[in-house]
C-alpha positions as CSV (number, residue, x, y, z in Angstrom):
1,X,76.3,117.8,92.6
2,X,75.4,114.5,90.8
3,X,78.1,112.5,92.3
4,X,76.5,113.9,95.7
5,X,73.5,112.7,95.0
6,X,74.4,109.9,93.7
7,X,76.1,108.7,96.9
8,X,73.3,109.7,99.0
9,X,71.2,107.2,96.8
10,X,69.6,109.2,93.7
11,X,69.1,107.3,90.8
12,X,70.6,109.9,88.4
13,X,71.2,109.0,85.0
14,X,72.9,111.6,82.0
15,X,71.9,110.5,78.6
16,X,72.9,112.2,75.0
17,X,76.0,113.9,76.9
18,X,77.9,115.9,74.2
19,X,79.3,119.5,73.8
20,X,77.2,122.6,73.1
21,X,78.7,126.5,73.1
22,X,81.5,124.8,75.1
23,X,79.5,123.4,77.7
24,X,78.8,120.0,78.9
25,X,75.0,118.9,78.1
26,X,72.9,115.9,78.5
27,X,69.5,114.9,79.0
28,X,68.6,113.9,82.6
29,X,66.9,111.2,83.6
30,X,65.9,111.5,87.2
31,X,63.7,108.4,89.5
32,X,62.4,108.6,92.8
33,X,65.1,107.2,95.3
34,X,64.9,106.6,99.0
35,X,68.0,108.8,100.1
36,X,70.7,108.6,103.0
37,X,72.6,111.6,104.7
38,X,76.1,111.5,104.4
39,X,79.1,113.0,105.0
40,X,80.1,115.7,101.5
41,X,83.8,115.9,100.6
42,X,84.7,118.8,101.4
43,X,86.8,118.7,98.2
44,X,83.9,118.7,96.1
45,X,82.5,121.9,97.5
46,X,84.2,124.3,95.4
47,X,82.4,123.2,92.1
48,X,79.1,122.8,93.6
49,X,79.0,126.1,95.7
50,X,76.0,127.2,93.5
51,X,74.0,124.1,94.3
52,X,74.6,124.1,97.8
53,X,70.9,125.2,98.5
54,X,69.1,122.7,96.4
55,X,71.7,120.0,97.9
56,X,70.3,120.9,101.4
57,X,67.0,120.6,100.6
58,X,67.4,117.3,99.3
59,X,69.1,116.6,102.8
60,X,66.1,117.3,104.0
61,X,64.0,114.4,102.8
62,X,67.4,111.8,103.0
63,X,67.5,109.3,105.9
64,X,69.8,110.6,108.5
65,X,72.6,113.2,108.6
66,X,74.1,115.4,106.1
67,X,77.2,117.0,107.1
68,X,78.5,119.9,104.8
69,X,81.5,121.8,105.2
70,X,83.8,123.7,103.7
71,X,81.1,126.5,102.7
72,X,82.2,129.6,104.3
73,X,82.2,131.4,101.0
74,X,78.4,130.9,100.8
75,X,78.6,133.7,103.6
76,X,79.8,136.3,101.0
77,X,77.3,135.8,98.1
78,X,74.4,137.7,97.2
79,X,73.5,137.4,101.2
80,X,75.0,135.2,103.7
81,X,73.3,132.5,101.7
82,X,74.5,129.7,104.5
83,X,72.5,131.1,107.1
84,X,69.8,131.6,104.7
85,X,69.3,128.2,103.8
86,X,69.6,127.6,107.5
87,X,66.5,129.2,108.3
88,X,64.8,128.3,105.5
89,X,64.7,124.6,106.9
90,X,64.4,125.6,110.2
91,X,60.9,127.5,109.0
92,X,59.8,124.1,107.5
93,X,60.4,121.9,110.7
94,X,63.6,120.7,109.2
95,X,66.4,120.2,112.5
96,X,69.9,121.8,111.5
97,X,72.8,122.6,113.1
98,X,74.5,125.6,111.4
99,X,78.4,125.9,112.0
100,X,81.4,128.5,111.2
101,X,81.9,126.5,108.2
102,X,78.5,124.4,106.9
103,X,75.6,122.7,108.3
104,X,74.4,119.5,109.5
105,X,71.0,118.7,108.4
106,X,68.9,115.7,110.0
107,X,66.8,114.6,107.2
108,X,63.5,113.8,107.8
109,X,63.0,110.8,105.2
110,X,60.6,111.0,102.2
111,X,57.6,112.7,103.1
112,X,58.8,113.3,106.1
113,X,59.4,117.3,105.8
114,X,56.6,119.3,107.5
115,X,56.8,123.1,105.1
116,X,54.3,125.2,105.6
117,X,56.9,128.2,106.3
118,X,57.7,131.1,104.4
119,X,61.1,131.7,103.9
120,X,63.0,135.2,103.5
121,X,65.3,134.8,100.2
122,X,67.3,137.9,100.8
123,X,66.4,138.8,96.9
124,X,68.5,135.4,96.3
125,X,66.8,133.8,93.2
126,X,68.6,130.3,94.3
127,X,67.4,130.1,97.9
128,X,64.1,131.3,96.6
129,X,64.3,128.2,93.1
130,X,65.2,125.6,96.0
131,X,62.6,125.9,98.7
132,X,59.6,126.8,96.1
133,X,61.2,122.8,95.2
134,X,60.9,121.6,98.8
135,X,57.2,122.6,98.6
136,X,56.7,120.5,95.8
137,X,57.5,117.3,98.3
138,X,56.9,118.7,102.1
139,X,53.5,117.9,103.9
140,X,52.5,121.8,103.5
141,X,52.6,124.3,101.1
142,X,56.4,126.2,101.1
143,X,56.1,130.1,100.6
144,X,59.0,132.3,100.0
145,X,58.6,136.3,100.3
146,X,59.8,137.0,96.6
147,X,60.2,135.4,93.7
148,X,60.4,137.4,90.9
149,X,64.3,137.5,90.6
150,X,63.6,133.9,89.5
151,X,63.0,135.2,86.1
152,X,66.4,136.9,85.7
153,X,68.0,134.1,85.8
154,X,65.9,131.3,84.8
155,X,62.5,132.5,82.7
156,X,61.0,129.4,82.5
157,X,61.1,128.4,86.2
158,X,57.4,129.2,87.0
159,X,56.0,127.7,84.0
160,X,58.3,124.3,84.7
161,X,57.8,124.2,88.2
162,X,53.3,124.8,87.3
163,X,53.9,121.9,84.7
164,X,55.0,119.4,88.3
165,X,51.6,121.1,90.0
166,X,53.4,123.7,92.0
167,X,51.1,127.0,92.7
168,X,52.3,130.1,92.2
169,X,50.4,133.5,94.2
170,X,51.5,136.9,93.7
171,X,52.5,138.2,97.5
């Protein structure tokens, strides 16, 4: 996912990178960065299969096209989590093409992203963690319909996410 991002223009830096419990760690440093759509090796799918919703939200706001491919097993996860993220954008004014086997998201530039939707997460705690992060940038608020499988998986979310100035109302 860094390297993604990284191409499309983020400036990403890892700092402190050492071993923990067998696990890679680091601190992130992360700056704002005008980003451009691009085409994502297909290669590099496999090991970022997990991020695929946050990457396509960050599509969003890039200059131009993001083509994905390469993600049909996103079709077999907790939901079909492709077509999921597909309407997600589409609820936020964000143009995508969905195919048999990815996307193609026409980002909208920074700032550019209209939100105001509410998007169905199919009890999916990552397509629910990677729109309530679109709403933190889009022109208007970004709902989804439940949220509270968030804090199976990552406790802390809410409390992180209210420390940037997101709002978070019970349904």
């Amino acid at each position: 996912l860094f390297a993604t991002l990284q191409e499309m223009g983020a400036d990403l830096e890892i700092r402190n990178q050492h071993d923990a419990g067998g696990e890679q760690v680091g601190d992130l440093v992360v700056r704002a960065s005008h980003l451009q759509g691009i085409e994502v090796p297909t290669a590099r799918v496999p090991d970022m299969i997990d991020e695929i919703p946050i990457l396509a939200v960050a599509a969003a706001f890039a200059e131009g096209k993001t083509v994905m491919r390469g993600l049909e097993e996103l079709r077999v996860k907790e939901s079909d989590r492709l077509a999921a993220i597909v309407a997600g954008l589409r609820a936020n004014g964000v143009s995508v093409d969905e195919t048999e086997d990815g996307m193609v998201v026409e980002g909208m530039g920074p700032g550019g992203v209209p939100g105001g939707g509410t998007v169905t997460t199919h009890l999916d705690h990552r397509i629910a963690m990677a729109f309530l992060i679109m709403g933190l940038a889009a022109k208007a608020a970004v709902a989804v319909d439940d949220a509270t499988m968030i804090a199976t998986s990552f406790p802390v979310f809410e409390s992180l996410m209210g420390g940037l100035g997101a709002l978070f109302e019970p349904a």
